[in-house]
Steps between C-alpha positions, in 0.01 A plus 500: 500500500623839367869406707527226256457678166800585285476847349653637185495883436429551139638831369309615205215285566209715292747446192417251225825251613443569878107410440645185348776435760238527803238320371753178445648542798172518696401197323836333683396598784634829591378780711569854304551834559372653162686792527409799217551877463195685289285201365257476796231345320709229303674365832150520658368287282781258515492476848110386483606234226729366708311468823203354339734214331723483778294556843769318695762747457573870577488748225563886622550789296813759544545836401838666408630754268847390411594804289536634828744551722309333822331218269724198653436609837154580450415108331736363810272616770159312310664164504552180726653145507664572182608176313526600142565822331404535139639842339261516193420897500643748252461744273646516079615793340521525123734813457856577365715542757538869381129540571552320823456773746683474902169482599465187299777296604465563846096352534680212270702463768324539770215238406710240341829519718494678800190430693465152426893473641347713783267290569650176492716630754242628769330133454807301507411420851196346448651305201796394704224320775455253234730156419436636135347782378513634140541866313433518088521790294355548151736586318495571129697360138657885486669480853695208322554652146357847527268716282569816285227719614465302817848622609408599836225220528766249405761652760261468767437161419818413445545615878239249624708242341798603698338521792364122498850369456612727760255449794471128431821453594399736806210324595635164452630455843136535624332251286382779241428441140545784271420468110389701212237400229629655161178561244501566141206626307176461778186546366363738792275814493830714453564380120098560367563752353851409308442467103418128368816610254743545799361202656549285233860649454547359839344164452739439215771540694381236767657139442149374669310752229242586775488747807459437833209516747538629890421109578818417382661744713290420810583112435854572547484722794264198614775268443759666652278559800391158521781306733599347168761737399655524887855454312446768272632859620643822277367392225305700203266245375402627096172404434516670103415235263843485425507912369849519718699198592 
């Protein structure tokens, strides 16, 4: 019965790592909300892969624009019995910070900081219904070492961070778990078009001499989600091949 299903909102769902993230947790047995912003036809077609594989569980599709100032509020009023939050949307920006513009760093930080805080707040209360319930942000290598020309990227990152060590010991008291998954190198659809020279710059740098794929990602967010890791809170989880230790 639908009263029985657990259901995690994925932020960022049409993305190559949130693709990867719903798809494993579907196959634990998750409800989602696939939540998206432009990509119509990619979440679309997610949603119909995971309802054929999956027929016993609940798979709806959200809309919000979280560059904008109403895009918490706007996601909180499409979602229900809220067990799970995965915060896997975002946006990069390759630019000096000289050529980062106001306009710039405030979608950075609108989309990466302060609607997904937003929204973890209006849901709270459906979280806090729970004996355990479970927030995870994807975080990035830069919000732990930083990036030059991913200054602004990296500070907004970095901010995630913070914000998982601050509101798990927030949350704590009401049987939330809040984590971060760290990744290196991904291979997604966001690094096609980087040079095979600058990639293999990057692979030389990585102890594991290999980059990652959005599995590995989603097998950690599955992980943490999985009842396995209940004594695991405010912690930034590097999944990096060893890039950054």
């Amino acid at each position: 019965m639908i009263e029985e299903r657990k259901y995690c909102v994925v932020l960022g769902a049409s993305g190559g790592i949130g693709e990867a993230i719903s798809r494993k947790l579907a196959s634990a047995g998750w409800s989602l909300y696939l939540h998206y912003h432009e990509n119509t036809s990619q979440v679309d077609n997610l949603q119909k892969e995971l309802r054929l594989a999956h027929p016993q569980a609940d798979f709806q599709v959200v809309q919000a624009d979280f560059a904008s100032e109403v895009g918490a509020e706007v996601l909180a009023k499409q979602v229900r019995q809220v067990a799970a939050i995965v915060v896997a949307n975002g946006q990069s920006m390759l630019k000096l910070l000289t050529e980062t513009a106001v306009e710039d760093m405030d979608a950075l930080w609108k989309v990466h900081v302060q609607n997904p805080a937003r929204f973890i707040s209006l849901v709270s209360p459906q979280l806090r219904q729970l004996d355990t319930s479970y927030i995870v942000f994807i975080g990035s290598i830069w919000g732990n070492t930083g990036a030059a020309g991913e200054v602004m990227y990296s500070a907004v990152k970095g901010a995630q961070h913070a914000f998982v060590k601050a509101y798990a010991k927030e949350a704590a008291l009401a049987g939330t778990r809040v984590n971060a998954v760290a990744p290196g190198w991904i291979e997604t659809r966001m690094n096609d078009a980087i040079p095979a020279d600058e990639r293999q710059m990057v692979v030389d740098e990585i102890p594991l001499m290999t980059t990652g794929t959005p599995n590995h990602i989603a097998e950690a967010v599955q992980f943490l989600l999985s009842g396995k890791a209940d004594y695991i809170t405010g912690d930034i989880m590097k999944v990096n091949g060893g890039w950054y230790m």
